[in-house]
C-alpha positions in Angstrom: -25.5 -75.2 -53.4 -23.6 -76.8 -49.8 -25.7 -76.7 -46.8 -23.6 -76.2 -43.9 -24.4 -77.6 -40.6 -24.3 -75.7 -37.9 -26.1 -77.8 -35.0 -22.5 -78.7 -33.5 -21.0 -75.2 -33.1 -24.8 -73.7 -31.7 -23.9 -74.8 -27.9 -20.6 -73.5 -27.8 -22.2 -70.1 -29.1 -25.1 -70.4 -26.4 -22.3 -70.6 -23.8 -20.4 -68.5 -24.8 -23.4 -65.7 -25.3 -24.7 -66.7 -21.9 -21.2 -66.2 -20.2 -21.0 -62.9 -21.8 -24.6 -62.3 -20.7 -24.1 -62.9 -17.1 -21.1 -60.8 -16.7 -22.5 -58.1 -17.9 -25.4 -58.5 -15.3 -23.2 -59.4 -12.9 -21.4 -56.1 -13.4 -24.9 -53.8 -13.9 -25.7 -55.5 -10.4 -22.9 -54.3 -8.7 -23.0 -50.6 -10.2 -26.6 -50.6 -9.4 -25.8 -51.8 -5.8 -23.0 -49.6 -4.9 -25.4 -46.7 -6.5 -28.0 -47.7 -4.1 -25.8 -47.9 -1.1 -24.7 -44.4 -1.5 -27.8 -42.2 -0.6 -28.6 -44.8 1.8 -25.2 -43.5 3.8 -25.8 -40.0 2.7 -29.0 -40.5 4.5 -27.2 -42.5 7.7 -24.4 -40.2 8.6 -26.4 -37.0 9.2 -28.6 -39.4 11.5 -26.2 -40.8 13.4 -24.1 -37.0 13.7 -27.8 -36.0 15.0 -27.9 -38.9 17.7 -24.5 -38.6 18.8 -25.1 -34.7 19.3 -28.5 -36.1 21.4 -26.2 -38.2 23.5 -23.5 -35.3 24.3 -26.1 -33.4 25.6 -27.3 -36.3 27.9 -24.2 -36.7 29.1 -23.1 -33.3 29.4 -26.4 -32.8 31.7 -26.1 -36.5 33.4 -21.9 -34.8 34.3 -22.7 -31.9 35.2 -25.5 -33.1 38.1 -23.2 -36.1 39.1 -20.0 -35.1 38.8 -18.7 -37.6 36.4 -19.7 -39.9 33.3 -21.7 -42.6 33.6 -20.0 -46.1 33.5 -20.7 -47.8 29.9 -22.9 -50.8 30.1 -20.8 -53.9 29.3 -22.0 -56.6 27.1 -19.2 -59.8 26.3 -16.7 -56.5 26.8 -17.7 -53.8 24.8 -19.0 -50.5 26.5 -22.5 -49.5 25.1 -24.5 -46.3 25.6 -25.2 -46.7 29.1 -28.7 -47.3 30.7 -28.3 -45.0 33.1 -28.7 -42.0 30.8 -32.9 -43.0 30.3 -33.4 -44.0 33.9 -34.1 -43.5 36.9 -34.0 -39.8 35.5 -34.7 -39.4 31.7 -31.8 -37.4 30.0 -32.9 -39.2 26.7 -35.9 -40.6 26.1 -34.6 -43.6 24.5 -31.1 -44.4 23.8 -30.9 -44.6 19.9 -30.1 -47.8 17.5 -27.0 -47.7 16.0 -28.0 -48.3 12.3 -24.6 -49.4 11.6 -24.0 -52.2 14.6 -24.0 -55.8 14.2 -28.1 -55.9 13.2 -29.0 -52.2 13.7 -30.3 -52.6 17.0 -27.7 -52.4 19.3 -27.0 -48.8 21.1 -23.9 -46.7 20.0 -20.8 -48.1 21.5 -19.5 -45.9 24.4 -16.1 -45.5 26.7 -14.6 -43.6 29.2 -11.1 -42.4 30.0 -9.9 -40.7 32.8 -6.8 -39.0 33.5 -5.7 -36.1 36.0 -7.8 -33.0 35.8 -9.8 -34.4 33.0 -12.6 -37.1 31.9 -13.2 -38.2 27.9 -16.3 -39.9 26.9 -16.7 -41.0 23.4 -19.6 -42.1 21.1 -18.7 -44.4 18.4 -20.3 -46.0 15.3 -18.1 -48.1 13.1 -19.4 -46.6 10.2 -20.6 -47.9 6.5 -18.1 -50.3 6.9 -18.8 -51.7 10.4 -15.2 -52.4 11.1 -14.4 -50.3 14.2 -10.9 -49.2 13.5 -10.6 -46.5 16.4 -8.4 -47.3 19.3 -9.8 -47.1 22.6 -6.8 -47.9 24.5 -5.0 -45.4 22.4 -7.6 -42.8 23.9 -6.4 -43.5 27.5 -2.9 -43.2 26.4 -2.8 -40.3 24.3 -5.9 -38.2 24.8 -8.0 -36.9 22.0 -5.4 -35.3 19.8 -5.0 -36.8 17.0 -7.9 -39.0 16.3 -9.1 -37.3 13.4 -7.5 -40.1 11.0 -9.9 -42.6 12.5 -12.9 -40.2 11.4 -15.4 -41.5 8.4 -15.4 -39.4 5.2 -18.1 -39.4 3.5 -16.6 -38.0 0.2 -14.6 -41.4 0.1 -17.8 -43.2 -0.3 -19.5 -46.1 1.4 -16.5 -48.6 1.7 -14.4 -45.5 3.0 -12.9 -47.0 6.6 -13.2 -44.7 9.2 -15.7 -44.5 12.6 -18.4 -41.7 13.2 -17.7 -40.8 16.7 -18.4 -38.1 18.9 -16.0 -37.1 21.7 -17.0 -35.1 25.1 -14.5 -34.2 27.6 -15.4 -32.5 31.1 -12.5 -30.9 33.4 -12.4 -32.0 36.5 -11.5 -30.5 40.1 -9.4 -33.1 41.6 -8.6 -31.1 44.1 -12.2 -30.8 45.6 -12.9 -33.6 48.7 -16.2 -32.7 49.8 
């Protein structure tokens, strides 16, 4: 009887096992991920819909005693949830954390846009894939009409593009000079 020698093929095997090995954990890592993700959004979303209907009603009251939005608080050019809605009088309590800014601390971003007869305000939070896509210049433009393409979808999943936004808009009597 031969005895064959096998010692000089064993590493290649090894490799080869071990590639296969970490490809498929590689893979069960990123199903297991993008399974995690998802309830974590499903969770999100409602949240943030519940703290962007908080804010409208802020601002609807903070509008309807003074006659206008307030002015977004700037920060290196972006408009955020303005200060003015806790203090001096409280329309919120606190102004609430978008979970889905740069570190999940930072307050939903916020513009106005004014145009004859009328003033939009808008809530915003880029989403589950923190990219804000929605044109703000656009709004000033073109109104709201329209702007349901930039809404999230949550059926889409996690890495669906789209922003979560909420969008007031108050008529106003221009004609009124007291």
């Amino acid at each position: 009887m031969v005895e064959v020698n096998d010692s000089q093929s064993m590493p290649w095997g090894t490799l080869k096992g071990l590639g296969v090995i970490a490809v498929f954990v590689g893979t069960m890592g990123w199903m297991i991920s993008t399974r995690l993700m998802e309830p974590a959004a499903k969770v999100l979303v409602p949240r943030i819909g519940s703290d962007l209907k908080s804010l409208e009603m802020a601002i609807r009251t903070y509008s309807f005693e003074w006659e206008r939005f307030p002015t977004p608080d700037s920060t290196e050019n972006e408009g955020f949830t303005p200060p003015a809605l806790t203090s001096p009088i409280p329309y919120v309590v606190k102004l609430p954390a978008d979970p889905y800014s740069d570190d999940g601390t930072y307050p939903y971003r916020y513009e106005v846009a004014s145009s004859t007869g009328e003033e939009t305000a808008i809530f915003l939070s880029p989403g589950p894939d923190r990219v804000i896509g929605f044109p703000f210049e656009d709004l000033v433009k073109h109104g709201v009409r329209g702007f349901n393409r930039w809404l999230y979808a949550p059926t889409n999943g996690v890495k669906s593009a789209g922003d979560i936004f909420r969008v007031v808009t108050e008529k106003r009597d221009t004609t009124n000079t007291n």
